[in-house]
N, C-alpha and C positions, 0 to 999 in steps of 0.2 A: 504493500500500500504506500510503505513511504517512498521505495523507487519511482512510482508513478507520479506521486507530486511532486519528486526533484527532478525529472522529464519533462513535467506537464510547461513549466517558462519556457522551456531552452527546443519544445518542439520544433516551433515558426523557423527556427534560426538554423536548426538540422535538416530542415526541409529544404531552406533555400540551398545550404552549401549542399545538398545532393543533386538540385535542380542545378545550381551553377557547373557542378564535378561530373554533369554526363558527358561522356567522349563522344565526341562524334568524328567522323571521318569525313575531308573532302575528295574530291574527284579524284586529286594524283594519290590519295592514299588508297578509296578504295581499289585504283585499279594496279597498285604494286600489291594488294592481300591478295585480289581475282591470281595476278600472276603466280604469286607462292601456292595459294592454293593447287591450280591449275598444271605448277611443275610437283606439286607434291606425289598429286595423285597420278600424273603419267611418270614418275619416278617409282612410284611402287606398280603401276600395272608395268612397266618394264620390268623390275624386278620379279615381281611374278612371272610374269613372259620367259624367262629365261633361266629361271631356278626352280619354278613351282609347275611348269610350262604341261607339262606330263601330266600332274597333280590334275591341273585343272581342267586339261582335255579331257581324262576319262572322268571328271567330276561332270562336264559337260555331256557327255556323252551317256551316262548311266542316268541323268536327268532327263536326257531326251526320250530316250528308252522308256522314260518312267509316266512322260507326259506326251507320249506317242502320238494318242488320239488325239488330246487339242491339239497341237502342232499340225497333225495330219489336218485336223477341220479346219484351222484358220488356213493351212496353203490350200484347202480346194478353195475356200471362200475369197482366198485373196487373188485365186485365177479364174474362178468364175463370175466374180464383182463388176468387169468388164461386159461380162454377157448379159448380166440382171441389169446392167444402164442399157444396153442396146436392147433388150427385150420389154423394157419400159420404155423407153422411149418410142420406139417403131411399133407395139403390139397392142402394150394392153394399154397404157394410156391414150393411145387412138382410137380403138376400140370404146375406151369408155365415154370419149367428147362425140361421137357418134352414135353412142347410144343415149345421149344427154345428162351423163353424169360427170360432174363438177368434182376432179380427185384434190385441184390442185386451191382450191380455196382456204382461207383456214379454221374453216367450221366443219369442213369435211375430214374430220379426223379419221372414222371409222372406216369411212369410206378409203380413205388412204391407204391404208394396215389393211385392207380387204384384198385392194389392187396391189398392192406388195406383198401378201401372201401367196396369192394367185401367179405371180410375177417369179416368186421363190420357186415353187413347184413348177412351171415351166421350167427354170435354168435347172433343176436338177434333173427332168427327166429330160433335158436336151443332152446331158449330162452320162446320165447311163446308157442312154439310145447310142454316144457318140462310142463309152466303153462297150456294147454291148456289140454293138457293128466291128470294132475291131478285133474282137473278141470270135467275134462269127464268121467272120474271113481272114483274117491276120496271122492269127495264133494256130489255125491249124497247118495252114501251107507252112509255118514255120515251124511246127513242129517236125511236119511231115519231111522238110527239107533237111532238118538238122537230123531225124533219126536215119533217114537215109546216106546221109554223108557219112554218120557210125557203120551203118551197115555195107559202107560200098568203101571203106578206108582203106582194105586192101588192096582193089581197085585200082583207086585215084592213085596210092602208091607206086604201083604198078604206070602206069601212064607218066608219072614223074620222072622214073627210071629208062623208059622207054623212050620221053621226048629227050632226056640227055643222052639217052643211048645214040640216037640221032646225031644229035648236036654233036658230039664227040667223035662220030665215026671216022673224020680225016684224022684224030690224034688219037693213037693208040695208046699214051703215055698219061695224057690225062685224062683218055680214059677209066684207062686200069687205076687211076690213083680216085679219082668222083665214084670206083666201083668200090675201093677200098674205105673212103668216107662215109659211103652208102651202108657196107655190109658192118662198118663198128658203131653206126647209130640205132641199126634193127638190132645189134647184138647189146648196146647198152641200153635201148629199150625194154627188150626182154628182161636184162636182169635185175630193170629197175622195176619190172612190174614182179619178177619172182621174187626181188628181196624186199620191197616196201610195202606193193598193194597188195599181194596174197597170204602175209602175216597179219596183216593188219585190218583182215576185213572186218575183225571186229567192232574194231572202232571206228572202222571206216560205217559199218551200217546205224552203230551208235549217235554220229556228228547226223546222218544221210536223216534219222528220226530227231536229234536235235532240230534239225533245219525245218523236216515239215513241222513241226511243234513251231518255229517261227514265222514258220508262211503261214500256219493258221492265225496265229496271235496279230499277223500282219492285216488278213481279211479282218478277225473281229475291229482293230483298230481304224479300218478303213469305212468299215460301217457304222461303229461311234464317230469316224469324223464326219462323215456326211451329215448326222444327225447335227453333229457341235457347227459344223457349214449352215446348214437351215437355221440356225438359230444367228448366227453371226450375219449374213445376209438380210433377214429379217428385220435385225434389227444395228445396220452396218451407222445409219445415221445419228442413232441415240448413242451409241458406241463411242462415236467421233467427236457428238456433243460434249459428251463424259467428260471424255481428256479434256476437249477447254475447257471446260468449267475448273476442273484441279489444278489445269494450269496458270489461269487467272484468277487461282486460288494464292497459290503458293509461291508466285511468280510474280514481280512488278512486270508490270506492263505492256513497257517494250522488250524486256526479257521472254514475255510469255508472247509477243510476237513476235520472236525471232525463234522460238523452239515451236510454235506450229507453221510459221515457216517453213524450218527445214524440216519437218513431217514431211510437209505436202513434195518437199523438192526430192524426199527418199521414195515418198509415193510414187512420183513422177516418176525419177531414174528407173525403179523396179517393176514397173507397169511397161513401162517403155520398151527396156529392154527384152524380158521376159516375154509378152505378148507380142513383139516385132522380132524375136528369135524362133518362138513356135510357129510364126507365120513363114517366115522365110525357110525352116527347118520342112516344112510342110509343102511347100513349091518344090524345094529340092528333091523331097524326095518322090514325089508325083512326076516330076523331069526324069528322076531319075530309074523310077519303072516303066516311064512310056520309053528310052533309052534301051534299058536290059531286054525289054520284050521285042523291040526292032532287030537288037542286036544278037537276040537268042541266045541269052545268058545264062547256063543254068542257075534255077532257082531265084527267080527275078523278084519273088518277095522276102524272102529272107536279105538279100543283099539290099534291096532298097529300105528295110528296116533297119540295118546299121547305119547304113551313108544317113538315114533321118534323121536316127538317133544321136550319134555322133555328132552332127552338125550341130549341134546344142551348143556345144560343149566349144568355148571358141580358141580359135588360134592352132590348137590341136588336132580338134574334133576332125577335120576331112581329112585329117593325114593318118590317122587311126582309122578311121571309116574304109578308106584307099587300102590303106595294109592290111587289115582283115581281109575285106572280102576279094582283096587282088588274091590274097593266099588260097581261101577256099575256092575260087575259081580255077587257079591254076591247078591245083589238084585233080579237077575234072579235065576242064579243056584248056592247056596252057596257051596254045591261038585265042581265044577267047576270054582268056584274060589278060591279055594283052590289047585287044580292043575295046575291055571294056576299061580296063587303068584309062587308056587314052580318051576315053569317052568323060570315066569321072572328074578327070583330069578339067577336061574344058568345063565342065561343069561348073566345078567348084571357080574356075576362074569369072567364068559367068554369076556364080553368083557372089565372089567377093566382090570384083566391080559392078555389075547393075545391079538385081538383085535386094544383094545387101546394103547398102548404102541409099539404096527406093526406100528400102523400108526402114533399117538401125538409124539412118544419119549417124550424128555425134552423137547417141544418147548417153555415152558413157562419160567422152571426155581425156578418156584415159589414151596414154600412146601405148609401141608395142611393147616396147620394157616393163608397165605397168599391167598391160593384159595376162602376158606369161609369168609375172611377180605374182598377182593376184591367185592365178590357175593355179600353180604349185604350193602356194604358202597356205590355202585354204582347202586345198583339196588334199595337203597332210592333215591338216588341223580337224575338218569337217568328212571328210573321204569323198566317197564321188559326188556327194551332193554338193562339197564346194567346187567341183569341176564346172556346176552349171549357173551357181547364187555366187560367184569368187567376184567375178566381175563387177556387176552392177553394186556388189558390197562394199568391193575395194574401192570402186567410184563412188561412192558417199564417202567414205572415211576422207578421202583424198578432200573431195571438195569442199570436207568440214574442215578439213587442217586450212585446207587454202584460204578459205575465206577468214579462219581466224589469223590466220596470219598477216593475212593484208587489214583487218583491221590494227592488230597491234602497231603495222607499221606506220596506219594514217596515226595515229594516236601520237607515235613519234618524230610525225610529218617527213617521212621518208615516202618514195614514190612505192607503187603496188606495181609498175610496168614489169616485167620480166626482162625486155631488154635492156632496159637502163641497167641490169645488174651483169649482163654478157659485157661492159666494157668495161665495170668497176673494178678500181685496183683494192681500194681502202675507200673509208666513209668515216671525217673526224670532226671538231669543228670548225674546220675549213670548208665542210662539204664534200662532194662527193670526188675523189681522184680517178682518172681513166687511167686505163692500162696504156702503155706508150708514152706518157708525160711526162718529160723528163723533169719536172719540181718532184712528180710521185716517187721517192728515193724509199720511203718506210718499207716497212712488210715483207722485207726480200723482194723486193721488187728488182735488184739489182743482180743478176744471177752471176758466180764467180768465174773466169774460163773454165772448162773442163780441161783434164791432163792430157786428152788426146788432141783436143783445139790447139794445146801450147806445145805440143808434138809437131803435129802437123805445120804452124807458124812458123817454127826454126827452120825446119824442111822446106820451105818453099822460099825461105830469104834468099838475096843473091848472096854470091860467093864474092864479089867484089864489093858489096859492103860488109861483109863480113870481114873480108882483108882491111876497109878502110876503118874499119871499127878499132881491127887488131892494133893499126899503125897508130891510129888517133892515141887510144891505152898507150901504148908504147911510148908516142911520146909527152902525155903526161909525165909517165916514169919517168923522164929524160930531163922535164922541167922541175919536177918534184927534186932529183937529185942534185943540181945545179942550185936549186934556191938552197938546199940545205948546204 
């Protein structure tokens, strides 16, 4: 009691000096914490990157595993999102303004959620009809094709040995040596299948029931995602609303417009890309069985389902498409795969330059160093699925780093150009120095002779001023001992 009435004068007066003592930060301070912060945390995800790197893949990966299904139902939903605007747009909301209902007013709520249910259920059965069609002509010629190449392998063998035996007939020498290549690859064939696959079938039928045990878990996952799909479609708007609203929760401002910003700009790139590869992936490969069938190719759907496939997969993808099915064609008819390499060949030329570039433009941004950076470092990390998400991935990372970067630089009132920095030596506060200026002395900028440069100068002097150098020295000496 008596604490509080030796408090109660001296309140007014602790109030103020806590009101006076709040820290505040201005502009140049918050934005040297934003940077510490900023290098903190890309200082530990490097660290982890490279210590914990392992850790955190299979930590990733047994997560995915674990959340299969959603994963599975957001990527149908975020490939079929595209079909449900083009199926609204073109069908049923046409449909409904001719039939005199009013979707798009904003009293017509029910009415809306009526048409966008209606709207869902179309794109899914546009959906299975398109799996179910492939399914009904695709899959069996392709089985039929591949159990046959099992069954006909001794065969093709045979024909393999047969067109070198050809090829070879004017050299006897290498002949006999491609016969001796031949006979120790059937011979360590055989012993790899007598010492590894025939002890091991145990475990080999063990993995074979693991694997259907994951193809099923695969189906049930694929049918929980369709359902988690219908629901994500359904309701892809109120979804999108969400996040603003969190964000202009939690987020001043202009902060929270520049993070859905660059939503929309990862939306873009992945929509872009993704749906302008399946399309182009899909010419190709229609090009490329009206081709195999002109050209009588054996098994003209199975190979036009790799070259499709494949083409996904960029930068790579047609030169793996090419090597595969060049191989299994040659096994049948090595003429014939020889016209059809040269077929797919212009192909793929056709469609890097027209084609691709009709349909990708720049969606990425990225050059080729960064394409094949992106294939390999995510398609360790992620496995085949980053062969086909690497790209368009690594193009948002990139254009997040870019764009923070050029603002830190406006912030420092340094240029964003890219070639103002192809001439720069040093940047101090004198401003900026080019390379070639001879005031720019700092930075090594001065590089010293190399020992072959001052080899080679000796070597190329005359020999008459060399003697005139010798005489000059000499007589130096000559004055030097006179003066003494």
């Amino acid at each position: 009691m008596g604490g509080n009435s030796f408090s109660q004068p001296f309140a007014p007066a602790l109030m103020c000096y806590t009101v006076d003592m709040k820290f505040r930060l201005n502009d140049r301070q918050k934005g040297w914490v934003a940077t510490i912060l900023i290098t903190v945390i890309l200082s530990f995800l490097l660290y982890a990157a490279f210590f914990r790197g392992a850790e955190i893949v299979r930590s990733l990966r047994y997560l995915t595993r674990q959340m299969m299904s959603l994963v599975c139902g957001v990527a149908i939903a975020y490939i079929l999102s595209p079909v449900l605007s083009f199926i609204e747009r073109k069908i049923t909301i046409p449909l409904c303004s001719r039939a005199g209902v009013d979707v798009n007013s904003p009293s017509s709520g029910k009415k809306r959620r009526r048409v966008r249910m209606f709207s869902v259920v179309l794109t899914i059965l546009f959906f299975l009809l398109v799996l179910y069609g492939l399914i009904r002509t695709v899959l069996p010629q392709v089985f039929f094709s591949i159990q046959s190449i099992i069954n006909n392998l001794p065969v093709y063998f045979r024909n393999v040995s047969r067109f070198f035996n050809r090829l070879l007939e004017q050299n006897p020498n290498m002949q006999k040596a491609m016969n001796e290549i031949l006979r120790s690859l059937r011979q360590n064939a055989e012993s790899f299948v007598s010492q590894n696959i025939t002890p091991r079938l145990t475990s080999l039928i063990q993995q074979v029931s693991k694997r259907a045990v994951t193809l099923a878990g695969g189906v049930v996952n694929f049918l929980i995602g369709i359902i988690v799909a219908v629901y994500i479609l359904n309701a892809r708007e109120r979804l999108a609303a969400q996040g603003k609203k969190l964000a202009y929760a939690f987020l001043p401002q202009k902060a929270a417009n520049e993070v859905i910003g660059e939503f929309r700009f990862i939306h873009q790139t992945f929509t872009n890309f993704l749906v302008g590869k399946i399309i182009d992936s899909v010419i190709v490969a229609v090009l490329c069985f009206i081709g195999a069938t002109l050209l009588k190719t054996p098994f003209p759907m199975l190979v036009t389902l790799i070259v499709g496939v494949t083409n996904m997969i960029p930068f790579f993808g047609p030169y793996i498409g090419e090597a595969i099915t060049g191989i299994i064609v040659f096994m049948i008819d090595p003429l014939a795969a020889l016209y059809f390499l040269i077929f797919v060949i212009l192909l793929q030329q056709l469609d890097g330059n027209v084609i691709g570039p009709r349909i990708l433009g720049q969606s990425t941004g990225l050059s080729s160093i960064g394409v094949i950076f992106s294939i390999l470092f995510f398609g360790a990390v992620l496995g085949p699925v980053g062969w086909f998400i690497g790209v368009p991935l690594f193009a948002v990372i990139f254009a997040l780093l870019r764009r923070f970067s050029e603002y830190l630089l406006r912030e420092r009132g340094l240029p964003s150009d890219i070639s103002v920095y192809e001439k720069t030596a040093y940047i101090d506060e004198k401003g900026i120095h080019e390379l070639g200026d001879p005031a720019s002395e700092g930075y090594f900028l001065k590089k010293p002779a190399s020992a072959l440069r001052k080899i080679f100068e000796r070597k190329d002097q005359d020999p008459e001023t060399e003697e005139n150098a010798d005489e000059g020295a000499d007589g130096n000496r000559d004055n030097d001992s006179d003066g003494k």
